[in-house]
C-alpha positions in Angstrom: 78.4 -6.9 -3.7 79.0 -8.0 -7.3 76.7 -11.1 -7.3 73.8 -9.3 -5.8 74.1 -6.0 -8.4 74.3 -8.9 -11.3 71.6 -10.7 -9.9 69.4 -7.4 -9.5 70.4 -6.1 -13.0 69.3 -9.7 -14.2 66.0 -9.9 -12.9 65.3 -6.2 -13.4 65.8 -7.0 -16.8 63.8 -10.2 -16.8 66.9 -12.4 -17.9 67.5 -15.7 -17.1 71.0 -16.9 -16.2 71.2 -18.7 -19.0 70.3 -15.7 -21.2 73.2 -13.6 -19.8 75.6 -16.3 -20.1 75.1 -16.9 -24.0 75.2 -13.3 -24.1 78.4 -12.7 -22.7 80.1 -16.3 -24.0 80.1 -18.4 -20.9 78.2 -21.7 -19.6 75.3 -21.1 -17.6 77.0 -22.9 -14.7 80.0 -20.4 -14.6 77.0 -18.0 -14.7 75.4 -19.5 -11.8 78.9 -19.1 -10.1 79.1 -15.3 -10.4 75.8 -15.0 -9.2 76.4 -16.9 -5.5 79.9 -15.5 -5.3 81.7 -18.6 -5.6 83.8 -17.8 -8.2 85.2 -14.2 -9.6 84.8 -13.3 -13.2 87.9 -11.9 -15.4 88.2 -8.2 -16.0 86.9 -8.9 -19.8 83.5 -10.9 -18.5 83.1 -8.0 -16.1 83.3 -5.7 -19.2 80.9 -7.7 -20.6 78.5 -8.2 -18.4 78.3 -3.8 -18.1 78.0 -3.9 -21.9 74.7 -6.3 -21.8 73.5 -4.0 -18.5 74.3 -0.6 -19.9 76.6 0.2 -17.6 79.8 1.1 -16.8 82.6 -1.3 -14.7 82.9 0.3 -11.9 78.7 0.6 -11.1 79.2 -2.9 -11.9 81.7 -3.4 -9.3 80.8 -0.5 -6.6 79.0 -1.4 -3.6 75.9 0.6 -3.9 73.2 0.0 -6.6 72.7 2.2 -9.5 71.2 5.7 -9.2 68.0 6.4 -10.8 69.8 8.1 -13.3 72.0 5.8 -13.8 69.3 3.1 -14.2 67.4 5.5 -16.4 70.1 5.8 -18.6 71.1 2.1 -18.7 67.2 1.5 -20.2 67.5 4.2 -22.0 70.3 2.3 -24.0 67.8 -1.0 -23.8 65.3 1.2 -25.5 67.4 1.8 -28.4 67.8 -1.5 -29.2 63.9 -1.8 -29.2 61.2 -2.2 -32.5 60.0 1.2 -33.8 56.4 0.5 -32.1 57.7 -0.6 -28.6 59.7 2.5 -28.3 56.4 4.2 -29.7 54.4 2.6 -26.6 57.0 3.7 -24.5 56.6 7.4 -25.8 52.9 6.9 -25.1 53.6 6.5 -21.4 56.4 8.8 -20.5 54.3 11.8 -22.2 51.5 10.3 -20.2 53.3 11.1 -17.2 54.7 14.5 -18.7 51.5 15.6 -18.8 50.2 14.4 -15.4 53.5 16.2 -13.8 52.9 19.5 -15.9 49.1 19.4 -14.8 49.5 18.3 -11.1 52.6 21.5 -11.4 50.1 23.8 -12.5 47.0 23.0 -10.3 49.3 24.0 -7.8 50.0 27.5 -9.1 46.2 27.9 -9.8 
């Protein structure tokens, strides 16, 4: 259901309701609202709300969570918005794990 995707994306993200709702140009309590399912946002605060999460309206909407492509994606687009030395860090780990992959692959062909 909408509230619990928003609420998932929200905490995934480390947000807090207020966070999201000065990001998206509503009250905190309207927020809060959205997030119990007591009230229904406008098509336009939908739209924002997938802008801040990175994705699109109708994984916003949909009944199933985000793939892991999807999600992967969606950071991806966090990412960019990150300092040249966090998305350095972040460069560390995922060749990290490159590596691990390409050495657990070719242990096996060994």
């Amino acid at each position: 259901m909408f509230e619990d995707k928003i609420k998932w994306l929200r905490e995934g993200r480390k947000m807090r309701q207020e966070d999201v709702a000065k990001a998206i140009g509503i009250t905190k309590s309207t927020y809060i609202k959205y997030e119990k399912g007591t009230q229904s946002p406008q098509l336009e605060v939908v739209e924002k709300i997938a802008r801040l999460y990175g994705v699109s309206v109708s994984e916003l909407v949909g009944g199933e969570k985000p793939s892991l492509n999807e999600q992967l994606n969606s950071r991806m687009e966090l990412i960019d918005k990150l300092e040249d030395e966090e998305k350095k860090s972040i460069m560390l780990i995922i060749d990290g794990l490159i590596y691990r992959r390409q050495n657990i692959e070719l242990s096996k062909t060994l």
